[in-house]
VEXKOLMI-933902 format. One line per field, with one value per residue: residue in three letters; residue number from 1; y, z, x negated of N, C-alpha, C, O in turn. Coordinates in steps of 0.05 Angstrom, whole numbers, plus 5000, padded with zeros to 4 digits. Last residue first. Layout:
REM VEXKOLMI-933902
r Ala | ...
k NUM | ...
n_py Y | ...
n_pz Z | ...
n_px X | ...
ca_py Y | ...
ca_pz Z | ...
ca_px X | ...
c_py Y | ...
c_pz Z | ...
c_px X | ...
o_py Y | ...
o_pz Z | ...
o_px X | ...
This chain:
REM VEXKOLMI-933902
r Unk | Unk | Unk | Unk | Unk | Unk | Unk | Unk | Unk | Unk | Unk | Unk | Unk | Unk | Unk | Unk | Unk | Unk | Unk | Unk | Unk | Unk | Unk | Unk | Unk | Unk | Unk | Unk | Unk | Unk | Unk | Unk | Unk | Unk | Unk | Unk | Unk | Unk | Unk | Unk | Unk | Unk | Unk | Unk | Unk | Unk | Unk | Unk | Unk | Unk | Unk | Unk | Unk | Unk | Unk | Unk | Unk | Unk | Unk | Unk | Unk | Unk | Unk | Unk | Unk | Unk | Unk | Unk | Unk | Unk | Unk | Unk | Unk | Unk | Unk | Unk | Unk | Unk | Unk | Unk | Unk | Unk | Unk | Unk | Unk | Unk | Unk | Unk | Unk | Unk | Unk | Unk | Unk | Unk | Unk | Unk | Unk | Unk | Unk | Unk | Unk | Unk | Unk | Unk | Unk | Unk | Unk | Unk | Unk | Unk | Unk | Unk | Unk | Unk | Unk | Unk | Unk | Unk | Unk | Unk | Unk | Unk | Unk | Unk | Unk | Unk | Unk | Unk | Unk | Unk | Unk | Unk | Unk | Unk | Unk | Unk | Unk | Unk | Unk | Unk | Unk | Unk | Unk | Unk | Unk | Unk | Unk | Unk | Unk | Unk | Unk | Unk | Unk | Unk | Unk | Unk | Unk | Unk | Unk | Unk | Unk
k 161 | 160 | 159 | 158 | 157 | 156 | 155 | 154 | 153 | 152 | 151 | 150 | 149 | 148 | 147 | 146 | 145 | 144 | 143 | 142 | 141 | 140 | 139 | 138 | 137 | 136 | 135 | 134 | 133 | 132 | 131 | 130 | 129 | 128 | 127 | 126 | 125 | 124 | 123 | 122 | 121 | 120 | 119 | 118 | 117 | 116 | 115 | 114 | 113 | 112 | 111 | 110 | 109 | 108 | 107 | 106 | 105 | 104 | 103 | 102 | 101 | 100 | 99 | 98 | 97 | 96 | 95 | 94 | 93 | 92 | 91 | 90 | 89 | 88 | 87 | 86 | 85 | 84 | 83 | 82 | 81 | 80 | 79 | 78 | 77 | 76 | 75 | 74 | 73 | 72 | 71 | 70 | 69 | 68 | 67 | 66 | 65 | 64 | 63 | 62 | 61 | 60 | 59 | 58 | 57 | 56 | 55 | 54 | 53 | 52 | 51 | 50 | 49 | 48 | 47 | 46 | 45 | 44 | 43 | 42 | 41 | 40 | 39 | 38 | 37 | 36 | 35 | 34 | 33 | 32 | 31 | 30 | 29 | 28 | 27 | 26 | 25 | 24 | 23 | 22 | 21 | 20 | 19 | 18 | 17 | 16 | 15 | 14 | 13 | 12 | 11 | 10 | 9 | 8 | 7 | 6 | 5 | 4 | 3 | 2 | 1
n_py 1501 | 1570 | 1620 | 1665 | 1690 | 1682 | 1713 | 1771 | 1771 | 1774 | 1820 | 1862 | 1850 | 1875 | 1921 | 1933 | 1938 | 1960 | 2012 | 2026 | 2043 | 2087 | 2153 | 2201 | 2192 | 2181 | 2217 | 2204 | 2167 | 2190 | 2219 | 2209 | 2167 | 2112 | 2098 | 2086 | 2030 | 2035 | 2039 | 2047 | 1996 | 1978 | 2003 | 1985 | 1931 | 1928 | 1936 | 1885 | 1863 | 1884 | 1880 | 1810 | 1811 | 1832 | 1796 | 1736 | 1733 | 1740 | 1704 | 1642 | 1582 | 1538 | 1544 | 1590 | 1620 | 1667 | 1646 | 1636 | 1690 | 1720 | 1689 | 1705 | 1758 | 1745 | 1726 | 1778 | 1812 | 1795 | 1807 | 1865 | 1881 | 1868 | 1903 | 1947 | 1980 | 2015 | 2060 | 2109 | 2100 | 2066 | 2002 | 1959 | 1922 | 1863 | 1812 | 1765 | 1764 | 1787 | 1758 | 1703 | 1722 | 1733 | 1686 | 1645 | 1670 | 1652 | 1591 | 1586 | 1607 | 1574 | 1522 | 1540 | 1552 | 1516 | 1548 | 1552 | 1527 | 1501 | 1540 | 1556 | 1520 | 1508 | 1566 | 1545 | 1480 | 1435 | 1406 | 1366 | 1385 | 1377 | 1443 | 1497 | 1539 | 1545 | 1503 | 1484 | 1509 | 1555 | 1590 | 1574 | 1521 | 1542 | 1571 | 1529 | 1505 | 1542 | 1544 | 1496 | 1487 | 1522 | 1510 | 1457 | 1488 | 1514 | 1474 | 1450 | 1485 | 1491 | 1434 | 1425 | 1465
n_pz 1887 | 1900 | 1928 | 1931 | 1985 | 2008 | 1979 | 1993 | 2052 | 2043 | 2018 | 2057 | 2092 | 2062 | 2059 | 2112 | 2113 | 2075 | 2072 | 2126 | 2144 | 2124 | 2137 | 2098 | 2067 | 2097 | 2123 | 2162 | 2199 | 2218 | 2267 | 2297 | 2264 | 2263 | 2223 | 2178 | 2181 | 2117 | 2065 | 2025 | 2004 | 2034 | 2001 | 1954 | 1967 | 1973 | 1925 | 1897 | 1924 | 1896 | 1849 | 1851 | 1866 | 1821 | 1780 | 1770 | 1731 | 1685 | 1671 | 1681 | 1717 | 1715 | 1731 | 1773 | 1776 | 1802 | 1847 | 1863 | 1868 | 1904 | 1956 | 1962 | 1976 | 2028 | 2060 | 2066 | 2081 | 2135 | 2166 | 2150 | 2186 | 2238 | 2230 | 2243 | 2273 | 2295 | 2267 | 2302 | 2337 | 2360 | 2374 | 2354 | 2310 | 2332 | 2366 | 2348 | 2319 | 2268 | 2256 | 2243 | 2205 | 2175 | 2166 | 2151 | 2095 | 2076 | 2083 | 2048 | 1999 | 1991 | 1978 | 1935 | 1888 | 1911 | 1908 | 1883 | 1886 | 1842 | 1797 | 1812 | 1801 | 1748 | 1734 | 1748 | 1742 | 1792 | 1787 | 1746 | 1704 | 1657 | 1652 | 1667 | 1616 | 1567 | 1594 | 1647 | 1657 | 1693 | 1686 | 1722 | 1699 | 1657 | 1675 | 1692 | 1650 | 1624 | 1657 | 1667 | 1609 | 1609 | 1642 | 1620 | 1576 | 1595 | 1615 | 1566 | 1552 | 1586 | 1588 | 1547 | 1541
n_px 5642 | 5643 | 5700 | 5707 | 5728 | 5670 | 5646 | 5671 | 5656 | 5593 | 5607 | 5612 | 5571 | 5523 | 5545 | 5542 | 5484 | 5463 | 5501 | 5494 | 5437 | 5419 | 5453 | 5476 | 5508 | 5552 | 5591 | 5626 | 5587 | 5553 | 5564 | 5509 | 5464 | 5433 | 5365 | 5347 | 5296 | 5251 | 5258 | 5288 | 5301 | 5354 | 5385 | 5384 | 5385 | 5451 | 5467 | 5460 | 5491 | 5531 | 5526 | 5533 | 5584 | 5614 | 5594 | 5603 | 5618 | 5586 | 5556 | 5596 | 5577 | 5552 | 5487 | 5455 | 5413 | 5431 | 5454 | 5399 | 5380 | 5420 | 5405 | 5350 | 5372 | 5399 | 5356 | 5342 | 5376 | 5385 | 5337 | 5332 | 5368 | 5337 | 5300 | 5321 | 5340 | 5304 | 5302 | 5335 | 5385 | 5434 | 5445 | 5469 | 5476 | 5507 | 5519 | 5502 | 5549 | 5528 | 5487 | 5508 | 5543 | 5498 | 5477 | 5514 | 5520 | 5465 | 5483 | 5515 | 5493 | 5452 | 5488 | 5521 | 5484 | 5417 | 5348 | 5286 | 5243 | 5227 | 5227 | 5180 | 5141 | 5154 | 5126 | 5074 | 5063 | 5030 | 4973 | 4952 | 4932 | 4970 | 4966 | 4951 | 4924 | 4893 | 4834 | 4796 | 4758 | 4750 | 4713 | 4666 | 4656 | 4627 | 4584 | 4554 | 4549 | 4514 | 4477 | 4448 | 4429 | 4388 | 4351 | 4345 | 4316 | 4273 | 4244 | 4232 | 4199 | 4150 | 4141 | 4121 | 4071
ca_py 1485 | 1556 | 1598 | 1662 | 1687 | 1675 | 1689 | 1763 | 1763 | 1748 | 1801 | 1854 | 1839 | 1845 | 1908 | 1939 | 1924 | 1935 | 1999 | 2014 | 2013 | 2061 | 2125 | 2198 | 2196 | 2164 | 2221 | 2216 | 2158 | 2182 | 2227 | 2214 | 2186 | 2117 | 2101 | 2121 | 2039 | 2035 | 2020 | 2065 | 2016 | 1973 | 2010 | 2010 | 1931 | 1922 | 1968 | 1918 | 1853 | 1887 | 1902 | 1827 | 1793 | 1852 | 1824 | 1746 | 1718 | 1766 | 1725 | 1658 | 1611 | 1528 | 1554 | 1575 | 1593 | 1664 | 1661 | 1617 | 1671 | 1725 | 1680 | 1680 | 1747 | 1750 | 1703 | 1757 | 1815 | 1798 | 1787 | 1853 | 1888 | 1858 | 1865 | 1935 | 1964 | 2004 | 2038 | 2102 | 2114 | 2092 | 2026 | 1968 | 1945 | 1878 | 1851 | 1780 | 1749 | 1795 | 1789 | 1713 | 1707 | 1746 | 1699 | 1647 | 1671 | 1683 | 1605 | 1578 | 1620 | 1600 | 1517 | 1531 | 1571 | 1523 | 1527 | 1558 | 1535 | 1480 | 1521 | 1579 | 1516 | 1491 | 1557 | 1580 | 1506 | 1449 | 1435 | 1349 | 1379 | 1358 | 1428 | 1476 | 1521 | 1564 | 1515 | 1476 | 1495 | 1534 | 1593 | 1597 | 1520 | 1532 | 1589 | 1555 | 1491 | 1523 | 1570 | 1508 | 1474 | 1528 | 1532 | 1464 | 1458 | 1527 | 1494 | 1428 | 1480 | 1515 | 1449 | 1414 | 1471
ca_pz 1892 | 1875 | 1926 | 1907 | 1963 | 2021 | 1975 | 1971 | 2050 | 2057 | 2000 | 2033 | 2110 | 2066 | 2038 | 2105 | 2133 | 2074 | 2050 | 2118 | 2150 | 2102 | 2142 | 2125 | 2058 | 2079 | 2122 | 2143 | 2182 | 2188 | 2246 | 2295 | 2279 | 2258 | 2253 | 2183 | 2182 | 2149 | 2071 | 2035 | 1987 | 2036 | 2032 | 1950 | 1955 | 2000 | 1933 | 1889 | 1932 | 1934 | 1856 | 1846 | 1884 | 1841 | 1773 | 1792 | 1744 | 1693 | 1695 | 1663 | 1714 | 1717 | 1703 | 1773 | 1771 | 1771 | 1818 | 1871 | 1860 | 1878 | 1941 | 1957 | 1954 | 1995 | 2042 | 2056 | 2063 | 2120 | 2166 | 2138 | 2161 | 2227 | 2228 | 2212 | 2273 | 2311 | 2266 | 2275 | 2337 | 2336 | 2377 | 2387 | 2315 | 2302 | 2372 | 2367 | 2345 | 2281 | 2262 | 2264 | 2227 | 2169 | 2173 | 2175 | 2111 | 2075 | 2090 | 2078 | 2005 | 1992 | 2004 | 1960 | 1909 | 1907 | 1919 | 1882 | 1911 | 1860 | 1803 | 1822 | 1833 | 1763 | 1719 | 1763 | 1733 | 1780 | 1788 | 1769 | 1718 | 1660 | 1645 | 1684 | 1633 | 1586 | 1575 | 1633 | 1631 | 1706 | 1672 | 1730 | 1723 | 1647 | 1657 | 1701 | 1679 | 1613 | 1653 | 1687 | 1615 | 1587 | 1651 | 1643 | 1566 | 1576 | 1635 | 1586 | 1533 | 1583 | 1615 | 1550 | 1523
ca_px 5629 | 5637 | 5665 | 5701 | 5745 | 5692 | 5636 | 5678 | 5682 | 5604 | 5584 | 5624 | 5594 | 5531 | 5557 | 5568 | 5501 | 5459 | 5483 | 5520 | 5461 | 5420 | 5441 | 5452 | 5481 | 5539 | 5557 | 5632 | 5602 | 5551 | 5583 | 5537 | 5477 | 5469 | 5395 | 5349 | 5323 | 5261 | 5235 | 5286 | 5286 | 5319 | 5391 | 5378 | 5364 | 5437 | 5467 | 5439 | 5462 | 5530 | 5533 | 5503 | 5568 | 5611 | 5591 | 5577 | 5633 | 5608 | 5540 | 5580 | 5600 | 5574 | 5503 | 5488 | 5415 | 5421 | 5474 | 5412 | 5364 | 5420 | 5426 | 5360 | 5361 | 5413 | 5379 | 5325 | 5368 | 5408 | 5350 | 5313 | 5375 | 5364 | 5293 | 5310 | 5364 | 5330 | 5286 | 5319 | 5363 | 5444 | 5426 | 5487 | 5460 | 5503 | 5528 | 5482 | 5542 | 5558 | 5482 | 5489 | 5555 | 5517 | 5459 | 5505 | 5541 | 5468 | 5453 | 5529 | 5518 | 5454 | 5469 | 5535 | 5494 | 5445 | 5376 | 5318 | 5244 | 5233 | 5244 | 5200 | 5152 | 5163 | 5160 | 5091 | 5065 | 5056 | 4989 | 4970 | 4916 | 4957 | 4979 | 4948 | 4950 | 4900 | 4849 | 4821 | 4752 | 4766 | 4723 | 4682 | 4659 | 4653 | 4605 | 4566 | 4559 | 4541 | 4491 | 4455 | 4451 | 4416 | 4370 | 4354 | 4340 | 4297 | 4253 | 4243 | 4219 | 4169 | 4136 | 4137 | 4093
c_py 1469 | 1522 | 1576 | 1632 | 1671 | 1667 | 1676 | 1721 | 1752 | 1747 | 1775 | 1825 | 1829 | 1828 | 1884 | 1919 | 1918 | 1926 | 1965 | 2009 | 2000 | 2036 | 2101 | 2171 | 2198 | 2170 | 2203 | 2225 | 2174 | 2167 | 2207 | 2224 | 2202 | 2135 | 2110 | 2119 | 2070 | 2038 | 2030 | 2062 | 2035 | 1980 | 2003 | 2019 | 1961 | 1930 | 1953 | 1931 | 1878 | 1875 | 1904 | 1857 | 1811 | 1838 | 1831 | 1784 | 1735 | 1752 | 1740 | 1683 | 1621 | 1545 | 1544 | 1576 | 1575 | 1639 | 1654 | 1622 | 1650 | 1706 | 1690 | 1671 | 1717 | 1744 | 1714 | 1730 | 1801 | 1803 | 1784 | 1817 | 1870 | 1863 | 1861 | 1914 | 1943 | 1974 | 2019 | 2075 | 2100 | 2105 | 2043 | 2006 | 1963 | 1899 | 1863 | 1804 | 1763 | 1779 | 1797 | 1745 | 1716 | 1747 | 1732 | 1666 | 1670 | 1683 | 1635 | 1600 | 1610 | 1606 | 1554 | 1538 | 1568 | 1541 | 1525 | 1532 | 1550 | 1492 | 1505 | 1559 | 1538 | 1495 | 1536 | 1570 | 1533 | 1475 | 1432 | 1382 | 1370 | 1353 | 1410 | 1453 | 1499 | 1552 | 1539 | 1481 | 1475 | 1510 | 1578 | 1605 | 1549 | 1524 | 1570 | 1567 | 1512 | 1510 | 1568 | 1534 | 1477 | 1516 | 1533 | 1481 | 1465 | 1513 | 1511 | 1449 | 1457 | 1503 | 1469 | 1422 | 1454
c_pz 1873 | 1893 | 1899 | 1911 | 1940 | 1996 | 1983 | 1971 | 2013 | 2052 | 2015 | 2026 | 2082 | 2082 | 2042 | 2076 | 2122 | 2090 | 2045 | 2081 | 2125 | 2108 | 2110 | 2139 | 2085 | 2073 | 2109 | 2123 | 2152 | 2187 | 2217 | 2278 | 2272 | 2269 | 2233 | 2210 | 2185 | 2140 | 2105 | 2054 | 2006 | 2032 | 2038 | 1984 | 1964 | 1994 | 1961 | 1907 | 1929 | 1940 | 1887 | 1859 | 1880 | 1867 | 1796 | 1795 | 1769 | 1720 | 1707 | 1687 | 1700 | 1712 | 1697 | 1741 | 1761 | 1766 | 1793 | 1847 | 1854 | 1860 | 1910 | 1942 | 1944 | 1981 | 2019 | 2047 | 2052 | 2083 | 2149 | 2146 | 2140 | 2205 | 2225 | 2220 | 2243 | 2299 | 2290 | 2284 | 2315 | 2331 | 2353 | 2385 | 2329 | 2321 | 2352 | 2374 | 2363 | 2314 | 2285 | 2274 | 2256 | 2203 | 2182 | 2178 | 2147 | 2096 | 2098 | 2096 | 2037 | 2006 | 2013 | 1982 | 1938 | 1915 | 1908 | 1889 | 1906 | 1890 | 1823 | 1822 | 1832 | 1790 | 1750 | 1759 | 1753 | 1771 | 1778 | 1785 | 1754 | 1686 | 1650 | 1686 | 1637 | 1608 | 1584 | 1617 | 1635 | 1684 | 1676 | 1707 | 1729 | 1675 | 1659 | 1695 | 1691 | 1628 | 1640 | 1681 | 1651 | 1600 | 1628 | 1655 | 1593 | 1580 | 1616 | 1612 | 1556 | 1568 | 1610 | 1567 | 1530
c_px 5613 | 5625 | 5667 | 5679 | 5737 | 5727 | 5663 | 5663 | 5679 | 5637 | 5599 | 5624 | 5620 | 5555 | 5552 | 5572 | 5527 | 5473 | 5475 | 5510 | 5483 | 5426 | 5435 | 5442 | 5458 | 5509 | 5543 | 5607 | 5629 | 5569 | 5569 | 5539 | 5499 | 5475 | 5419 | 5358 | 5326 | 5291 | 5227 | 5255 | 5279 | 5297 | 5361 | 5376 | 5363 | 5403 | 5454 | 5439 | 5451 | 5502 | 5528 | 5514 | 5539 | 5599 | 5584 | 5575 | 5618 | 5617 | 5558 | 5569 | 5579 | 5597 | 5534 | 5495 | 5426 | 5416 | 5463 | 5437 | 5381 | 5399 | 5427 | 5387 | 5353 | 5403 | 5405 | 5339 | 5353 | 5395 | 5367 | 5320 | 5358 | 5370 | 5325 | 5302 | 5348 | 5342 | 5293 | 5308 | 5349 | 5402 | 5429 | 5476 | 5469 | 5476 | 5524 | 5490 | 5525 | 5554 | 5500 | 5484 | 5531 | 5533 | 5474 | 5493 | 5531 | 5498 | 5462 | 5502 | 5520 | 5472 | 5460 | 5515 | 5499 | 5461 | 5397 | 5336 | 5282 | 5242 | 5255 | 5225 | 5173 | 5160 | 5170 | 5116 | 5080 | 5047 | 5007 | 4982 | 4937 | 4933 | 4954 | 4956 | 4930 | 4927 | 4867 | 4835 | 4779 | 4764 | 4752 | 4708 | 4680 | 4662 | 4634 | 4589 | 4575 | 4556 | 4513 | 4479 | 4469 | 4443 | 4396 | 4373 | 4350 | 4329 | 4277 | 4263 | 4246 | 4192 | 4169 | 4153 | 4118
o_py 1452 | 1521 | 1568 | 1626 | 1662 | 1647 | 1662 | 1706 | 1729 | 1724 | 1759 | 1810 | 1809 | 1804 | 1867 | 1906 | 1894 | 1902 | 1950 | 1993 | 1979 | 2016 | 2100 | 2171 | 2197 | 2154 | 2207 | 2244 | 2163 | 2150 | 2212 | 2237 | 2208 | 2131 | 2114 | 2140 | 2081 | 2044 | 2032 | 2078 | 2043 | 1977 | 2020 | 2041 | 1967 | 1936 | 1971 | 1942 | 1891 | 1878 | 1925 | 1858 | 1823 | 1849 | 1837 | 1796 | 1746 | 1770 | 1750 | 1682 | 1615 | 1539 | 1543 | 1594 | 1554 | 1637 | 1643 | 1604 | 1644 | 1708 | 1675 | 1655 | 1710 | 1727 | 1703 | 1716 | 1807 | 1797 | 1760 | 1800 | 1863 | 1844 | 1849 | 1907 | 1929 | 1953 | 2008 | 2070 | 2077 | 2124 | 2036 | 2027 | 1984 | 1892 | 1881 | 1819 | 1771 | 1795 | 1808 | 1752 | 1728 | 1765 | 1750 | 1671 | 1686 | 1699 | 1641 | 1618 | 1628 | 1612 | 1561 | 1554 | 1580 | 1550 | 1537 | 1509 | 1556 | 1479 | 1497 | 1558 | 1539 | 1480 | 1543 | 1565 | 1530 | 1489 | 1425 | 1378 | 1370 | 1333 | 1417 | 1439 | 1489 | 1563 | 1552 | 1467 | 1452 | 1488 | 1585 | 1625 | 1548 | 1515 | 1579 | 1571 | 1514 | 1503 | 1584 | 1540 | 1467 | 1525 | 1543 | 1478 | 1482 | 1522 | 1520 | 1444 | 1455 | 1517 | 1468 | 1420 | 1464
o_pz 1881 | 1908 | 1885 | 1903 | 1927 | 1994 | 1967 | 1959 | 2008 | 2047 | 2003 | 2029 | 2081 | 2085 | 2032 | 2071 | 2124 | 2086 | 2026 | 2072 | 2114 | 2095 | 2087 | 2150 | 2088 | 2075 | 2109 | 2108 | 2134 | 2169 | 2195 | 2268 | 2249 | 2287 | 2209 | 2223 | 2196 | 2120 | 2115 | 2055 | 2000 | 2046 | 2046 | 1990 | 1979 | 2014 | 1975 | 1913 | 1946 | 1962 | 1899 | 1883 | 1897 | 1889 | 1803 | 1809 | 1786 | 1733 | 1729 | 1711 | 1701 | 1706 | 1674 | 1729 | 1749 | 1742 | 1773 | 1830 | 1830 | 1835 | 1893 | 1925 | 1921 | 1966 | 2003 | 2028 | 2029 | 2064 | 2144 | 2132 | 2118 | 2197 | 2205 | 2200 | 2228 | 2311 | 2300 | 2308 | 2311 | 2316 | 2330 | 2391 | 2319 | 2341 | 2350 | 2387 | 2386 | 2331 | 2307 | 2297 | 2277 | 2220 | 2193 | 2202 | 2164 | 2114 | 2122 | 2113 | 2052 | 2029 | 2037 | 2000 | 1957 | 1938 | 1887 | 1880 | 1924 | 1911 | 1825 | 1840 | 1852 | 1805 | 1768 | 1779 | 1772 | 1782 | 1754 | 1796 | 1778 | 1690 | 1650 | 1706 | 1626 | 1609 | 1604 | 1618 | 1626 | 1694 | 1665 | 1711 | 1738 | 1671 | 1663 | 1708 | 1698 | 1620 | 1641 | 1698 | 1659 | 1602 | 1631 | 1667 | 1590 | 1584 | 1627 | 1623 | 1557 | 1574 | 1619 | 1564 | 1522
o_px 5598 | 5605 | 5686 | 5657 | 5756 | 5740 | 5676 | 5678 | 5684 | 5646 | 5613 | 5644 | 5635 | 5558 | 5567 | 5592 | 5533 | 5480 | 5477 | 5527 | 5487 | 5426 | 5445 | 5420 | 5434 | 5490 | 5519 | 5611 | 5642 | 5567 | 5579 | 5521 | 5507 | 5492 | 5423 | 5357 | 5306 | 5304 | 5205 | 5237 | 5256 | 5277 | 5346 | 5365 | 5344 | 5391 | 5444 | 5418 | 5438 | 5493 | 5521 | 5511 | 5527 | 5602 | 5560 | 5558 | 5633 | 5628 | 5556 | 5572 | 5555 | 5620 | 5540 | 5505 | 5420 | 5415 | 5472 | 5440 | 5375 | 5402 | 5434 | 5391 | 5352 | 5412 | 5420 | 5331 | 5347 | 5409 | 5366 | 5308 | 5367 | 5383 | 5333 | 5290 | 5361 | 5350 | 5273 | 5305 | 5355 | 5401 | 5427 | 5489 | 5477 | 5463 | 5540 | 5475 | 5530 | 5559 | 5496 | 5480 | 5534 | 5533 | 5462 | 5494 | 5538 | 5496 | 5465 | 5504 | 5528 | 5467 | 5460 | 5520 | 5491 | 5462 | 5396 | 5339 | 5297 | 5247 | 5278 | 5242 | 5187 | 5171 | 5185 | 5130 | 5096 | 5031 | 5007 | 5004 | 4930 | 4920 | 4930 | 4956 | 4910 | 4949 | 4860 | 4855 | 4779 | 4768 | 4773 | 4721 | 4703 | 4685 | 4657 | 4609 | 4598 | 4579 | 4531 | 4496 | 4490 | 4466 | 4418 | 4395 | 4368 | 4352 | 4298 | 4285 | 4271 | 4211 | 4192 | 4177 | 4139
């Protein structure tokens, strides 16, 4: 009888181990367990505009250097677009941060991030064949290309130190 009651006690306390092992038995937060919260690393990874802004400008600068997208044929031209689009969003990270200007200050900075998002969305490049340029609807360069050339002149007019 000791045998079976002793083998109970055991397994009870194997399945309590258990449970609270897979459960993490820290409550619901990571408070106090030396983890930064979700809150504090999204915090720790937004920059400044300024530091955004020189960031997304070089990256801008860099495109224009390298020749931009020489090649009119599909898929051509998306690491570059996908260069230009990863320190925007940084930078719209960086706006929303900025509490020194209200949001309106930011209207037509976001408007040119959005419409670089809607050029992305597409999720390749279309190419640049002839004539889009009366043709808007036929490529998604000038979406991301065009408005981040935007985006860099307006920073240009509007910096915030």
């Amino acid at each position: 009888m000791g045998r079976h009651t002793w083998g109970k006690t055991v397994g009870a306390l194997v399945l309590a181990v258990t449970v609270a092992a897979a459960s993490g038995c820290s409550g619901s937060d990571d408070e106090g367990s030396g983890k930064p919260s979700a809150t504090a690393a999204a915090k720790a990874k937004t920059v400044t505009v300024e530091a955004a802004t020189t960031t997304f400008q070089d990256a801008v600068t860099a495109f224009d250097t390298d020749g931009g997208c020489l090649e009119q044929e599909p898929g051509t031209c998306w690491d570059q677009m996908m260069a230009l689009m990863t320190p925007a969003r940084d930078l719209r990270a960086a706006m929303n941060a900025e509490k020194s200007v209200g949001a309106d200050f930011w209207t037509e900075a976001y408007a040119l991030i959005d419409t670089m998002e809607t050029g992305i969305a597409v999720g390749e490049d279309k190419g640049a064949p002839a004539g889009a340029a009366t043709l808007p609807e036929a490529t998604n360069r000038d979406d991301v290309l065009g408005s981040a050339h935007k985006l860099s002149d307006w920073l240009d007019q509007h910096p915030i130190a």
